[in-house]
C-alpha positions as CSV (number, residue, x, y, z in Angstrom):
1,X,10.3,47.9,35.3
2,X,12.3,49.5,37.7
3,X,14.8,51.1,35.0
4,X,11.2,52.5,33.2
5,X,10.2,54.3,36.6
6,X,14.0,55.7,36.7
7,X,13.3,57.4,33.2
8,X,9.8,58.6,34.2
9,X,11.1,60.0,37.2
10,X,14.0,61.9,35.2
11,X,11.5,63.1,32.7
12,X,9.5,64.4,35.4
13,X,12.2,66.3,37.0
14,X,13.5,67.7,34.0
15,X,10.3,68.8,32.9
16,X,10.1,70.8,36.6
17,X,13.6,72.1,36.0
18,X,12.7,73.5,32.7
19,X,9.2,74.8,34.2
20,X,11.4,76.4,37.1
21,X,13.6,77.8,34.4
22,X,10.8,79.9,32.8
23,X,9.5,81.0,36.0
24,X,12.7,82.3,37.4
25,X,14.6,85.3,36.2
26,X,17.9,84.4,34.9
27,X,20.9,86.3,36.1
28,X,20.2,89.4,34.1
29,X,17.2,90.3,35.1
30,X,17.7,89.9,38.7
31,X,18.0,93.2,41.0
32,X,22.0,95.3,41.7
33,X,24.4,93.6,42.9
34,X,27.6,95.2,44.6
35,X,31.1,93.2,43.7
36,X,33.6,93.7,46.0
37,X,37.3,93.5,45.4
38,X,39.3,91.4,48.4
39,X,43.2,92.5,48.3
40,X,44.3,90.0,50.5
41,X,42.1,86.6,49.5
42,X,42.3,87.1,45.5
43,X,38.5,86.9,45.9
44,X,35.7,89.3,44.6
45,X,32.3,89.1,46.9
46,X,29.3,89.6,45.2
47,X,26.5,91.3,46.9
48,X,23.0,91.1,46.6
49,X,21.7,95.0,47.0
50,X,17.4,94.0,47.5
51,X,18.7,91.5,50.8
52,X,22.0,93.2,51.1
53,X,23.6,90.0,51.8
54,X,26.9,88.3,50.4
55,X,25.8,85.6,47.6
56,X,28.9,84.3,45.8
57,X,32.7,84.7,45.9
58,X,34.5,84.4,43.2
59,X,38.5,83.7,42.7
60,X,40.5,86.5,40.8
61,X,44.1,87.2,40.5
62,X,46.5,88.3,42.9
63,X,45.6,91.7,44.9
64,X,42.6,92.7,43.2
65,X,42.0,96.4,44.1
66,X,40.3,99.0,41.2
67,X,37.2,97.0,39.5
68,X,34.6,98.9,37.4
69,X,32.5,97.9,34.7
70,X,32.0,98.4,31.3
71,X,29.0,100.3,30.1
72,X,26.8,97.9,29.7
73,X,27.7,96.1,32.7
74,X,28.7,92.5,30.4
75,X,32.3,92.9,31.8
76,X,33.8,93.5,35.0
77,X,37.8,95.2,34.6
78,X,39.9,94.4,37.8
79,X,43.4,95.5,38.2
80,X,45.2,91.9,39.4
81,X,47.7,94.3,40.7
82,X,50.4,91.3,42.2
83,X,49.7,90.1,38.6
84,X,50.5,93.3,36.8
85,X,47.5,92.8,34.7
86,X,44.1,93.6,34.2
87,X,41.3,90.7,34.1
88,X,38.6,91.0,32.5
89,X,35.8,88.9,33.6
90,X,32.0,87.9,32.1
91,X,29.5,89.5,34.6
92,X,27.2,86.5,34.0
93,X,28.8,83.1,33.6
94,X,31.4,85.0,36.4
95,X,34.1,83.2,33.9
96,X,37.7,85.2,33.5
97,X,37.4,85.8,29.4
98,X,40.9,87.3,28.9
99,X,43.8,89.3,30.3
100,X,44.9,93.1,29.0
101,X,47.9,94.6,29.0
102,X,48.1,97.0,32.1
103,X,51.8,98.2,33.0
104,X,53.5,97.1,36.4
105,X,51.3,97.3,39.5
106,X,47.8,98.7,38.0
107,X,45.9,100.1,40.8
108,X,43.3,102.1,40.1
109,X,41.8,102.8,36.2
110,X,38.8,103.8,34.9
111,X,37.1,103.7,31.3
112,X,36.5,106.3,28.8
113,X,33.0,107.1,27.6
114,X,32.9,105.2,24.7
115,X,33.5,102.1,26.3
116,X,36.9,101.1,24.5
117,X,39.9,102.8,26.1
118,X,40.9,102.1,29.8
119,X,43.2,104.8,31.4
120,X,45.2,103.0,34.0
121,X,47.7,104.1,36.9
122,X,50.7,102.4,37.1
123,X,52.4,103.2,40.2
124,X,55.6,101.5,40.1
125,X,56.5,103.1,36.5
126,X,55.0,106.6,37.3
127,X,53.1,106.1,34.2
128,X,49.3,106.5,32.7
129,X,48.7,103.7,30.2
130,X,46.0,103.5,28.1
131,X,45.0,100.4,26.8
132,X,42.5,99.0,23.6
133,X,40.2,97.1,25.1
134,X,39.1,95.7,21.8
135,X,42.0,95.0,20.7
136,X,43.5,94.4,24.0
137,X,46.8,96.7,23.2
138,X,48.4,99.5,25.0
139,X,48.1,101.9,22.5
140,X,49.7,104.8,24.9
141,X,52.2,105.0,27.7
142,X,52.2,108.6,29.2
143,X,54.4,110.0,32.3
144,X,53.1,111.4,34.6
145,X,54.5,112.0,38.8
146,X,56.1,109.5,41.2
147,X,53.4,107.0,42.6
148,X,50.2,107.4,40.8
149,X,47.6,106.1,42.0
150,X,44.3,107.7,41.4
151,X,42.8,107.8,37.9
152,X,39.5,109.3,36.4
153,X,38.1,110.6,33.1
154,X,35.5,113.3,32.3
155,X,32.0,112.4,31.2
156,X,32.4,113.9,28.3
157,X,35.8,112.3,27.6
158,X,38.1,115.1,26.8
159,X,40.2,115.0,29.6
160,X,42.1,112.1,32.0
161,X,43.6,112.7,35.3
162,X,46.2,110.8,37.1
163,X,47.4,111.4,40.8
164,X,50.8,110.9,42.2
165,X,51.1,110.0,45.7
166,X,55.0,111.4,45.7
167,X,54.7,114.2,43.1
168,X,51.7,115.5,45.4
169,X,50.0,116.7,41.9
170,X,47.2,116.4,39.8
171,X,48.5,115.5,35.9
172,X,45.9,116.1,32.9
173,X,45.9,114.4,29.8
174,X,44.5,115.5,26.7
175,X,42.5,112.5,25.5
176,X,42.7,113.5,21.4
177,X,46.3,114.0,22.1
178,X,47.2,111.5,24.5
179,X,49.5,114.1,26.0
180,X,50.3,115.4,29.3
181,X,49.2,119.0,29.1
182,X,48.9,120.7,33.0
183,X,49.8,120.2,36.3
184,X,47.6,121.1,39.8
185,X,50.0,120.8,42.7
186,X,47.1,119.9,45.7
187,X,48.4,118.6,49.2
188,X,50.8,115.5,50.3
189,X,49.5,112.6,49.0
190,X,46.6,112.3,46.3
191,X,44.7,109.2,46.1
192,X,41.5,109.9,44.3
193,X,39.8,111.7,41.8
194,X,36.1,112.6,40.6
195,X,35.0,114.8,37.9
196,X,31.0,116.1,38.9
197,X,28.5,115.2,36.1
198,X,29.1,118.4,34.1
199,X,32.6,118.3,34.0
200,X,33.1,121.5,35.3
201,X,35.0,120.8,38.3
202,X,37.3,117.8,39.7
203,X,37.2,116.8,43.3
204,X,41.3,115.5,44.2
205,X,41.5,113.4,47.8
206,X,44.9,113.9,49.4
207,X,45.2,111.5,51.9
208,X,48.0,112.8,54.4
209,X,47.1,116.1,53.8
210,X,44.0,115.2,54.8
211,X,41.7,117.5,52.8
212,X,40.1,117.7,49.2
213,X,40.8,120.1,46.6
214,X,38.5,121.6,44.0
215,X,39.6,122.5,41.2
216,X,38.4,124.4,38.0
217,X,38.5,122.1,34.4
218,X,39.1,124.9,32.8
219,X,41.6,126.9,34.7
220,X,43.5,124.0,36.1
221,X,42.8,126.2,39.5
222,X,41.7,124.6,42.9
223,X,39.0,127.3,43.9
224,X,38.1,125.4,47.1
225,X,39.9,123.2,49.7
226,X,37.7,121.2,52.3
227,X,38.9,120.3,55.3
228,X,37.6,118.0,57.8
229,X,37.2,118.1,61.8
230,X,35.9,114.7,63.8
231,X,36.1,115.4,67.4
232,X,37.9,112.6,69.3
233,X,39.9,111.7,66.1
234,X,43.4,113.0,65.8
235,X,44.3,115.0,62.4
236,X,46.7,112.1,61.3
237,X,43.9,109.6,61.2
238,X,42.0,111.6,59.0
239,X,43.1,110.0,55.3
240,X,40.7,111.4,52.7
241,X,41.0,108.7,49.9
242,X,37.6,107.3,47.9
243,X,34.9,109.6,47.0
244,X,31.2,109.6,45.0
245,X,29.2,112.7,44.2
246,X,25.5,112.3,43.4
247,X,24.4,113.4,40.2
248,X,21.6,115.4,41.3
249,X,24.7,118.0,42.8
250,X,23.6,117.6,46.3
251,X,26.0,115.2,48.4
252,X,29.5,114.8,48.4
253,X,30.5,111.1,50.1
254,X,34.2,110.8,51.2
255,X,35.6,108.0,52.7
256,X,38.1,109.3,55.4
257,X,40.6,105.9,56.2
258,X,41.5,105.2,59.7
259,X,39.3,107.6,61.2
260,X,36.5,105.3,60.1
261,X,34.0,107.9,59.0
262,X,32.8,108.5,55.6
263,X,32.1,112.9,55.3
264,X,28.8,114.0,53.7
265,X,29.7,117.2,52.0
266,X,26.8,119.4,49.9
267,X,28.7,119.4,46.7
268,X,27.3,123.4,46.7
269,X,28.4,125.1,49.7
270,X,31.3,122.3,50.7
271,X,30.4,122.5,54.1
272,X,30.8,119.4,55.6
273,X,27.5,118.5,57.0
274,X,27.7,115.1,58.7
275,X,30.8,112.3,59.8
276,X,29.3,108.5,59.5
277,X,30.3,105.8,61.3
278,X,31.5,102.5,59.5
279,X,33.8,99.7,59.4
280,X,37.5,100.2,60.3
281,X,40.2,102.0,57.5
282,X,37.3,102.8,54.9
283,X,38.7,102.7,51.4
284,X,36.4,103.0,48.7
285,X,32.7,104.1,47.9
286,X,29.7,103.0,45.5
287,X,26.4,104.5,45.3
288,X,23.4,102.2,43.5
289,X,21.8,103.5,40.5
290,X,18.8,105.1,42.3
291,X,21.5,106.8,44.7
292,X,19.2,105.3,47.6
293,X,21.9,103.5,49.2
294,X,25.9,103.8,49.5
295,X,28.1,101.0,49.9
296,X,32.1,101.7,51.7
297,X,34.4,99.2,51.7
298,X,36.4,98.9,55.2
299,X,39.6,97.0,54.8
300,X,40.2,96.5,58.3
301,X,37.4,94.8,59.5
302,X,36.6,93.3,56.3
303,X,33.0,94.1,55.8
304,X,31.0,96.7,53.5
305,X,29.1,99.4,55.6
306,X,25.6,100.7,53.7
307,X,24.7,103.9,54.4
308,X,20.6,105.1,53.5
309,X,21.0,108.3,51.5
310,X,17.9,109.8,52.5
311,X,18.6,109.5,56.2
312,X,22.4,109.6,56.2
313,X,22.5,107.0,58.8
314,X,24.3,103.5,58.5
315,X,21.6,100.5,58.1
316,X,23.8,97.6,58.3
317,X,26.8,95.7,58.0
318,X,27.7,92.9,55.4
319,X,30.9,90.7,55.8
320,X,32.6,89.8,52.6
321,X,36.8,88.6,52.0
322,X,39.8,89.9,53.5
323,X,41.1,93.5,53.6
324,X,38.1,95.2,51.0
325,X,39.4,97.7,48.5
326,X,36.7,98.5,45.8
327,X,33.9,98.3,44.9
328,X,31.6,98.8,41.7
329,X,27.9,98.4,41.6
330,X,25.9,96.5,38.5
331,X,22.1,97.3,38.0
């Protein structure tokens, strides 16, 4: 008798389970999540964007700094940097699926438009590779300056940039080609790149120069050099590194290292319009899909600051692993 009440009561619960199953949204139709790269636990954070609240961490490989996903947000790329290789992980089951080739010391990469080729920085080689990500093969090695670091591709996929810390330059690749065709020399230290949606202009951080050059696509040119002024913070703390540029043209976000500020610049005039307050030795930047919110990653107080677009004004403060580096954003 009592064994028959045991299988009823199974029954019964596995017919809530399933019930429960229907009901709730399965991982891919829940709301954005941030994902978070820890360098110094091997961890990535995932964050829930409607509660803004860490919900799972998950173990990666060693020093996990650049992550980005794939198009269609199935994969998540991180450059295992300590591992000299680039994971690539299943967004849902949160399962490592296999390793690319990456160089020595990948740091920051991003992915061409058609979803296939990642363009990756190796900074210990001073070299661009570019890697097959379906048939997970390097399929270029380019050379580019001493120490590069920063790496990002146009939306229309004709051109990849590197930056070298050492070189102090901006080095463009011809994508057809997969040649180094033209140099930018910008200010010490270059960390960061961002093309603006219609390609028409790059945005180039320089860290201990501590400004941000624009420069013409088409002329290889800077045309514009922002510089930045926080009262109370001496010049040497302010390290432009990470930036984001809404689509819409309007805002500039630039994450400004140990001064602990992130600079709202209108992407039109360049003025610099507001400093923000966040967590100490901000790195890297995210904005959701909406561009309602924008997430920094602060890698000394480990924690992700979120900034409210709309009101420029920091709503709130998550914790997540040790020492943050980036950060990507999945709808």
């Amino acid at each position: 008798m009592r064994i028959f009440w045991n299988v009823v009561a199974l029954t019964k619960f596995a017919a809530i389970v399933a019930c429960l199953h229907l009901i709730m949204p399965s991982s891919s139709e829940a709301g954005p999540t941030a994902w978070v790269s820890n360098e110094r636990d091997n961890t990535v954070t995932v964050i829930d964007i409607e509660t803004l609240e860490a919900v799972e961490t998950i173990e990666v490989g060693q020093r996990p700094r650049g992550i980005i996903f794939s198009k269609d947000f199935s994969k998540l790329y991180i450059c295992a940097s300590d591992d000299d290789t680039v994971q690539v992980m299943d967004a849902e089951t949160r399962k490592i699926l296999h390793n690319l080739p990456s160089g020595e010391d990948p740091e920051l990469f991003d992915l061409h438009p058609n979803d296939r080729f990642l363009y990756i920085a190796n900074e210990d080689d001073a070299l661009t590779t570019v890697v097959d990500t379906e048939e997970r093969k390097v399929v270029a090695q380019i050379s580019v300056g001493i120490e590069p670091e920063g790496m990002a591709v146009s939306y229309g996929g004709e051109w990849a940039v590197t930056t070298s810390e050492t070189t102090n330059m901006v080095h463009w690749i011809d994508v057809e080609k997969q040649k180094l065709t033209d140099n930018t020399l910008i200010d010490q230290r270059p960390r960061y790149a961002r093309f603006t949606k219609d390609d028409k202009l790059l945005w180039a951080s320089a860290e201990i120069g501590g400004t941000v050059a624009i420069i013409d696509v088409e002329t290889k040119e800077i045309v514009h050099k922002i510089e930045f002024e926080i009262p109370g913070v001496p010049d040497e703390n302010i390290q432009p590194v990470g930036m984001r540029l809404t689509a819409d043209g309007k805002y500039a976000f630039i994450a400004l290292g140990p001064s602990n500020r992130v600079a709202v610049v209108d992407q039109q005039t360049y003025e610099v319009l507001d400093y923000l307050l966040v967590g100490r030795r901000v790195w890297h930047l995210d904005l959701t899909p909406e561009e309602d919110l924008l997430l920094s990653t602060n890698g000394v107080t480990n924690d992700v600051s979120v900034i409210d677009v709309a009101d420029l004004k920091v709503i709130k403060s998550i914790p997540v692993g040790r020492f943050p580096w980036g950060v990507a954003i999945r709808p």
